[in-house]
C-alpha positions as CSV (number, residue, x, y, z in Angstrom):
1,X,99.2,37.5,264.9
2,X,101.9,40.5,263.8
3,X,103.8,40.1,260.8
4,X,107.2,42.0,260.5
5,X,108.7,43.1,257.9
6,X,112.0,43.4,257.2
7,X,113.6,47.0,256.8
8,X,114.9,47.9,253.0
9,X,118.4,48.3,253.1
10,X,119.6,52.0,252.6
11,X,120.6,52.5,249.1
12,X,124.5,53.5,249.7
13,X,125.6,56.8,247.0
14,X,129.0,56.1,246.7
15,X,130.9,59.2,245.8
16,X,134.2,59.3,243.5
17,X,136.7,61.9,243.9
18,X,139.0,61.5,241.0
19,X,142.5,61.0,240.6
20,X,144.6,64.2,240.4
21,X,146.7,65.3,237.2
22,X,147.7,67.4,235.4
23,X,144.7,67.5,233.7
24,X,142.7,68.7,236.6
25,X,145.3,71.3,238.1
26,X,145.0,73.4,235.3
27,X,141.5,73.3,235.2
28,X,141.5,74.5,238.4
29,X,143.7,77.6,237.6
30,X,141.8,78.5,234.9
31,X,138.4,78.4,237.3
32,X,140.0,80.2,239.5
33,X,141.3,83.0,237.2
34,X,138.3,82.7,235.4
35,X,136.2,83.7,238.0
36,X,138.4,86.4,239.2
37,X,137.5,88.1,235.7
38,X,133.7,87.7,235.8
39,X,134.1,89.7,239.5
40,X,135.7,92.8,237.9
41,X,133.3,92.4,235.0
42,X,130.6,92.8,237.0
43,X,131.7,94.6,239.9
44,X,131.8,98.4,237.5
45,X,132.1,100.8,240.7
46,X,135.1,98.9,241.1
47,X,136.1,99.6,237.8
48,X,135.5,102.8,238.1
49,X,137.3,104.0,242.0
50,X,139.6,102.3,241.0
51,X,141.0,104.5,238.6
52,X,139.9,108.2,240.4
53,X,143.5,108.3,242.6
54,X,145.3,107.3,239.3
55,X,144.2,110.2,237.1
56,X,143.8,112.8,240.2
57,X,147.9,112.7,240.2
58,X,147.9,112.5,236.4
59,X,146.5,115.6,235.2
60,X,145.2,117.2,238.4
61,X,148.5,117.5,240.3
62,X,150.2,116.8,237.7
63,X,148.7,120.1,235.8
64,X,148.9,122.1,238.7
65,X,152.8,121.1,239.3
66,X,153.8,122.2,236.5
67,X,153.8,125.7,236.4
68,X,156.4,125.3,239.4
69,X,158.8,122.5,237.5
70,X,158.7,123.7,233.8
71,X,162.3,125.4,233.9
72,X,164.1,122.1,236.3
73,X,162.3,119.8,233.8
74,X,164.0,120.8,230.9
75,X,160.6,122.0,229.2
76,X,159.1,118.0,229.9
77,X,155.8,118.4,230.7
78,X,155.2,117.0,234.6
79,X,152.6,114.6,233.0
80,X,154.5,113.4,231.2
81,X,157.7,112.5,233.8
82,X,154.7,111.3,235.8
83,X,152.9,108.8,233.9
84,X,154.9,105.8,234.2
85,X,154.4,105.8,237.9
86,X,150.5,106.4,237.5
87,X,150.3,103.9,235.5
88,X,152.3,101.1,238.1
89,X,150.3,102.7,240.8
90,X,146.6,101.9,238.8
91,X,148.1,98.6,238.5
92,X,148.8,98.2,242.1
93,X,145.8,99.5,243.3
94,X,143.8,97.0,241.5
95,X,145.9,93.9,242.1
96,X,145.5,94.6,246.1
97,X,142.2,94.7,245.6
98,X,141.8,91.4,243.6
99,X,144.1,89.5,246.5
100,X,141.5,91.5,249.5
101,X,138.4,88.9,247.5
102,X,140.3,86.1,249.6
103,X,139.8,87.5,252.9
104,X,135.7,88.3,251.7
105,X,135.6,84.1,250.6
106,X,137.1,83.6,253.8
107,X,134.6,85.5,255.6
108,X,131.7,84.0,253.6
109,X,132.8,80.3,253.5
110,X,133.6,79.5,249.9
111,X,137.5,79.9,250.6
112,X,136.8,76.4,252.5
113,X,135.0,75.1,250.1
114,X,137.7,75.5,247.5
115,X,140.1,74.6,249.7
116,X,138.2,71.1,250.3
117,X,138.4,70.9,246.3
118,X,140.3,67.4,245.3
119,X,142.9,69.9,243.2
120,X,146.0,71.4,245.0
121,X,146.5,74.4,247.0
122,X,148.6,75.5,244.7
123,X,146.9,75.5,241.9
124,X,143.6,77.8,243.5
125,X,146.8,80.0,244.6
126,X,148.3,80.6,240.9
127,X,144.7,80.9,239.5
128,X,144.1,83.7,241.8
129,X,147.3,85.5,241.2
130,X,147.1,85.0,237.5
131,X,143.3,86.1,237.8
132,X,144.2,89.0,239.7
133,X,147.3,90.0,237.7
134,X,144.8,89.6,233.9
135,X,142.4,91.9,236.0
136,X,144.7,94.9,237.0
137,X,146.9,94.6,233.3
138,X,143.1,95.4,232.0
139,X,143.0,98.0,234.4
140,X,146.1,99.3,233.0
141,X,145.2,99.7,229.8
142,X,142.7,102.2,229.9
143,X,145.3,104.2,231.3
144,X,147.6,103.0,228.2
145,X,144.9,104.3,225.7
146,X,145.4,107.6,227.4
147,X,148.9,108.1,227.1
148,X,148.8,111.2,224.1
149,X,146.5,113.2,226.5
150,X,150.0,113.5,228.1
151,X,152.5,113.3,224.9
152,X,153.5,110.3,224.5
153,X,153.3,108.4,221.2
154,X,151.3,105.4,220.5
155,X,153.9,103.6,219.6
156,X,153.4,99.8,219.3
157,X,156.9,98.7,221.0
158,X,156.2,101.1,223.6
159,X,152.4,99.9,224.2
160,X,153.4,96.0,224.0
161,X,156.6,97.4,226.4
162,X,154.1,99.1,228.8
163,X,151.6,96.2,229.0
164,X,154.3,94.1,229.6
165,X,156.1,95.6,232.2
166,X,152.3,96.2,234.0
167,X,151.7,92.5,234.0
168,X,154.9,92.0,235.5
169,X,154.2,94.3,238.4
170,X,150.5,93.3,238.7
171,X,152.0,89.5,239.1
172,X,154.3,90.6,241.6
173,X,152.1,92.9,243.8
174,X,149.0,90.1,243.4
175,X,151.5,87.7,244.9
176,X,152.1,90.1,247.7
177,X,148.9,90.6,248.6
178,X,147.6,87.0,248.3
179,X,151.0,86.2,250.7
180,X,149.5,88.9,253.4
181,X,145.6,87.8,252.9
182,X,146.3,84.1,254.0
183,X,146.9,84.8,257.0
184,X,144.1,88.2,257.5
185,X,140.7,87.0,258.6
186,X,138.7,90.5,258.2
187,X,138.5,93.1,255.8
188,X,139.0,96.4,257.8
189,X,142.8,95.3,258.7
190,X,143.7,93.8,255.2
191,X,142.4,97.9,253.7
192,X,144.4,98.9,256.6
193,X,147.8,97.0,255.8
194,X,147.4,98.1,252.0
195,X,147.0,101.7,253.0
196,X,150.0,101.2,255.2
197,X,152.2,99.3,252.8
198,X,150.7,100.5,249.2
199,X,151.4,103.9,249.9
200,X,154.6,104.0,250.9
201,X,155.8,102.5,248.1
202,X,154.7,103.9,245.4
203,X,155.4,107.8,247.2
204,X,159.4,106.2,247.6
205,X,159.6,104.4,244.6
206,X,160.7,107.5,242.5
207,X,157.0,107.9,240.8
208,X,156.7,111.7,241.5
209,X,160.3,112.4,241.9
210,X,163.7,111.5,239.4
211,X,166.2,109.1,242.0
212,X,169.2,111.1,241.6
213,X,170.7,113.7,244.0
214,X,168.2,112.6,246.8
215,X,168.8,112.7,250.7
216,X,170.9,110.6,251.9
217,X,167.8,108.4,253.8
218,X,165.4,109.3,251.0
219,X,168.0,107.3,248.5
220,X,168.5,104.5,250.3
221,X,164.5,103.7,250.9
222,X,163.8,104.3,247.2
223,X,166.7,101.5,246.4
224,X,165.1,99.5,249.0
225,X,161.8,100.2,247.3
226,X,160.8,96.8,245.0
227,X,158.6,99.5,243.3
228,X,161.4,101.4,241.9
229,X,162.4,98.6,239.9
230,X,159.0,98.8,237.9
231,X,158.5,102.0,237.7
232,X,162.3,102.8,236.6
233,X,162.1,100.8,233.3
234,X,158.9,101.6,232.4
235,X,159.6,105.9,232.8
236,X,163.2,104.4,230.6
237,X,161.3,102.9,228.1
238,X,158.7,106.0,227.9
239,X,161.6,108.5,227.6
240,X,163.5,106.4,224.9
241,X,160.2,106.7,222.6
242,X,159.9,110.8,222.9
243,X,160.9,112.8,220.7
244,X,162.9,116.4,220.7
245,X,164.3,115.4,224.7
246,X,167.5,116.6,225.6
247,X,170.3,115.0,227.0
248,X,170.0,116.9,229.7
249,X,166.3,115.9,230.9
250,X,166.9,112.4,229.9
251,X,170.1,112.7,232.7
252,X,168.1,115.0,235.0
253,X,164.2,112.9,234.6
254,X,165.5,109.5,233.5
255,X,168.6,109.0,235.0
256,X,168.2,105.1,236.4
257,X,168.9,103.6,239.2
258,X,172.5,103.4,240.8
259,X,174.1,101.4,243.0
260,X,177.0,103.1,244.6
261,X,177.8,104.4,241.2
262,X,176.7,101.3,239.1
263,X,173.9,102.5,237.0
264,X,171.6,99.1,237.3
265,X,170.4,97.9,233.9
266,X,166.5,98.1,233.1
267,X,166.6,93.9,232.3
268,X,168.1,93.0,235.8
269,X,165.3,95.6,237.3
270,X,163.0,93.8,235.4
271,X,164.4,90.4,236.3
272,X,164.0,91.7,240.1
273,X,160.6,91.9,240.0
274,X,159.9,88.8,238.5
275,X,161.9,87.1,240.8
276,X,160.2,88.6,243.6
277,X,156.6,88.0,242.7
278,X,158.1,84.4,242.2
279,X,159.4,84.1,245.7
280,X,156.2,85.8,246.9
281,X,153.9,83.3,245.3
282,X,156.2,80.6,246.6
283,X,155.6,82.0,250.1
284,X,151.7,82.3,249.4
285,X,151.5,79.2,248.4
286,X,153.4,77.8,251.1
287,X,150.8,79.2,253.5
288,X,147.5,77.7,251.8
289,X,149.0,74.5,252.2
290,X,149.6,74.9,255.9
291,X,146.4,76.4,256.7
292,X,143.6,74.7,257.9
């Protein structure tokens, strides 16, 4: 005679996935930007590369152009003219390359596995552009700490101006490149797209170069140039803190921007570029929640 027995029944694990709030949004951003900070910390080559390009137009052609510009710069040293535009470009350089860790998570997996998170797209968007913008304004002030190596004075409105004005700009361009990396699923053509885009913009934007009597074509991409609005204030704010400048190089090096005539004022360039990395984040965030 066989005796049966009866089967246990399988203990069920009954998983919670809790409510969302408030609450749990912003922990999410700060995750998310958190961990964009312990990447730079511990990525130091990055730190590093990052910041070769920047000081190679700082003092290296910025040193050797100068022995050809002295007499049209009104006796400004080149470094000098060309610092506020070295320092947006280290910032841009850095944000682009906090927005490219998407398309590596997406290549490895974990971008699915925060998306399958119970917090909202948006939140892992803003946490990554806010990570990414902390991250290149850190960037930025290494180059900050070097600004008497090129003459200008550590003065503290200037600095706070400066930082500022850098997380501004990293905001926007981190929003930009989060925008284009939602929708770029391998590395090679997102470094491809930033050499394409990054480039450009900062060579138009009036880094290298004042923005008055241009070629006709030459002015009209630096106006359409979002990077001119950052680096326009900033080379203002730099020139209103030297001392001993003529009128004439602050006319000739620091002229602003026009528009047919209308010299645009540094707070409505300012309030362009916020608005900007507004709308881009808008857009970025848009696309996360309509990606699978």
């Amino acid at each position: 005679m066989t005796t049966t027995t009866a089967a246990a029944p399988a203990e069920v694990v009954r998983v919670r996935v809790p409510e969302r709030s408030v609450r749990s949004e912003l922990r999410a951003i700060w995750i998310v930007w958190k961990r964009e900070l312990i990447r730079f910390r511990a990525d130091r080559m990055r730190m590093i590369t990052s910041l070769v390009q920047p000081l190679l137009f700082l003092f290296v052609l910025g040193a050797g152009l100068d022995q050809l510009s002295s007499a049209s710069t009104h006796g400004i040293d080149l470094k000098t003219f060309i610092y506020p535009g070295v320092l947006c470009i280290a910032v841009m350089f850095t944000a682009m390359f906090s927005a490219a860790s998407i398309v590596w998570d997406r290549e490895f997996g974990f971008l699915r596995e925060m998306l399958v998170a119970p917090v909202r797209r948006s939140s892992i968007v803003i946490g990554k552009v806010l990570g990414g913008a902390t991250v290149a304004s850190f960037q930025g002030v290494i180059l900050i700490v070097l600004a008497g190596a090129v003459d200008v004075p550590y003065d503290p409105a200037l600095i706070l101006g400066i930082f500022a004005l850098q997380l501004l700009l990293a905001f926007s361009i981190t929003a930009f490149g989060v925008m284009v990396a939602a929708r770029i699923k391998q590395m090679q053509s997102f470094m491809g797209l930033m050499q394409l885009v990054v480039m450009p913009m900062f060579f138009i934007s009036g880094a290298l170069f004042p923005v008055t009597n241009l070629p006709g074509w030459l002015a009209v991409l630096t106006r359409l140039d979002p990077l001119t609005y950052a680096v326009d204030p900033m080379r203002r704010l730099v020139f209103s803190h030297l001392d001993g400048v003529s009128a004439a190089a602050r006319e000739t090096l620091a002229p602003g921007v026009t528009w047919w005539g209308w010299h645009v004022p540094a707070l409505l360039e300012v309030a362009m570029v916020f608005l900007l990395g507004m709308a881009l984040l808008g857009i970025a965030i848009w696309e996360f929640s309509t990606s699978e």
